[in-house]
C-alpha positions in Angstrom: -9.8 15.4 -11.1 -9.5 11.7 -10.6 -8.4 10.7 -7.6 -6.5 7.1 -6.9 -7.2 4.5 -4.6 -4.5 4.3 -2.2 -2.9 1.4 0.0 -1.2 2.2 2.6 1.0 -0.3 4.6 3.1 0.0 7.3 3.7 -1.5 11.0 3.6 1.9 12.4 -0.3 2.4 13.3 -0.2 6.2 14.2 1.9 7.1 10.6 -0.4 5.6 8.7 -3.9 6.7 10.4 -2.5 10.2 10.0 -1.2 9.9 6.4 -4.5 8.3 5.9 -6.8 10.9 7.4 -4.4 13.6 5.3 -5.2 12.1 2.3 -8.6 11.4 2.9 -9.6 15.0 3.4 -8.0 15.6 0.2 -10.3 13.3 -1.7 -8.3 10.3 -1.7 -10.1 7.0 -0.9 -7.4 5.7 1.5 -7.2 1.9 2.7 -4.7 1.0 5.6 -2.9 -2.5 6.5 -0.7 -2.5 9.5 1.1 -5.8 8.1 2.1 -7.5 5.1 -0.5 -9.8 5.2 -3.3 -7.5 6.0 -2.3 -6.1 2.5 -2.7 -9.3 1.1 -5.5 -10.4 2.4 -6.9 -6.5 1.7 -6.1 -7.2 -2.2 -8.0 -10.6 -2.0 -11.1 -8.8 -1.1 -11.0 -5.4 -2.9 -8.9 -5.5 -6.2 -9.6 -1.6 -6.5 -6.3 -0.7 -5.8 -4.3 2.0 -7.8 -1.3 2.1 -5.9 0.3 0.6 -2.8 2.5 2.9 -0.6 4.9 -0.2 1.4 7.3 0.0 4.2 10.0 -2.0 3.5 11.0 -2.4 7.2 8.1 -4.7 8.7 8.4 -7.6 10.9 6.6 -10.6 9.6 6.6 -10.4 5.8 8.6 -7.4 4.7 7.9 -4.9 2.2 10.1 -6.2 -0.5 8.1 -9.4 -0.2 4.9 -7.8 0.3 5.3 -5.8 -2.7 6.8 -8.9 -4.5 3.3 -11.1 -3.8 1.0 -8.4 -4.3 2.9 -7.8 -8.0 2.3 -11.7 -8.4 -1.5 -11.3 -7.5 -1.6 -8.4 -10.3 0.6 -8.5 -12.5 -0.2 -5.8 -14.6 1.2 -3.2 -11.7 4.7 -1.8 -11.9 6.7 -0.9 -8.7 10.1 1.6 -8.0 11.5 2.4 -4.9 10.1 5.6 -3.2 12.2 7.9 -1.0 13.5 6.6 2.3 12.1 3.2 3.8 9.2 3.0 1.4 8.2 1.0 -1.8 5.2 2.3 -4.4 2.8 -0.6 -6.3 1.4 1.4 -9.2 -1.6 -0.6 -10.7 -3.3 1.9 -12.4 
């Protein structure tokens, strides 16, 4: 089974350390960002990314614009809402 290189970013520390560690043990290789531009600078140094998990409600940058300058830095990804607060980045 192949397993895809996950993003995940959101302002909420303790969400995403425990999604993360979920995941993780699950055979996921998991990288967090806490901010919008920790996810950009994160894609500037590691363009292994598969897909990008994004809250949209972040202060700073949000996740529409997050998600709108990460598509810009690859533009062969694709993105669609997700349920509740959250937009997906697939790049794989």
């Amino acid at each position: 089974m192949t397993f895809f290189n996950l993003l995940l970013v959101d302002d909420e520390k303790p969400f995403v350390e425990t999604l993360a560690q979920r995941l993780r043990r699950r055979g996921f290789v998991v990288n967090c960002a806490f901010s919008g531009i920790e996810a950009l600078n994160h894609l500037d140094n590691n363009k292994t990314i598969d897909v990008a998990v994004i809250d949209l409600n972040m202060p700073g940058i949000d996740g529409l614009e997050t998600m709108k300058k990460l598509k810009k830095k690859t533009p062969a990804c694709g993105s669609h809402p997700a349920h509740g607060p959250f937009y997906n980045l697939f790049c794989r």
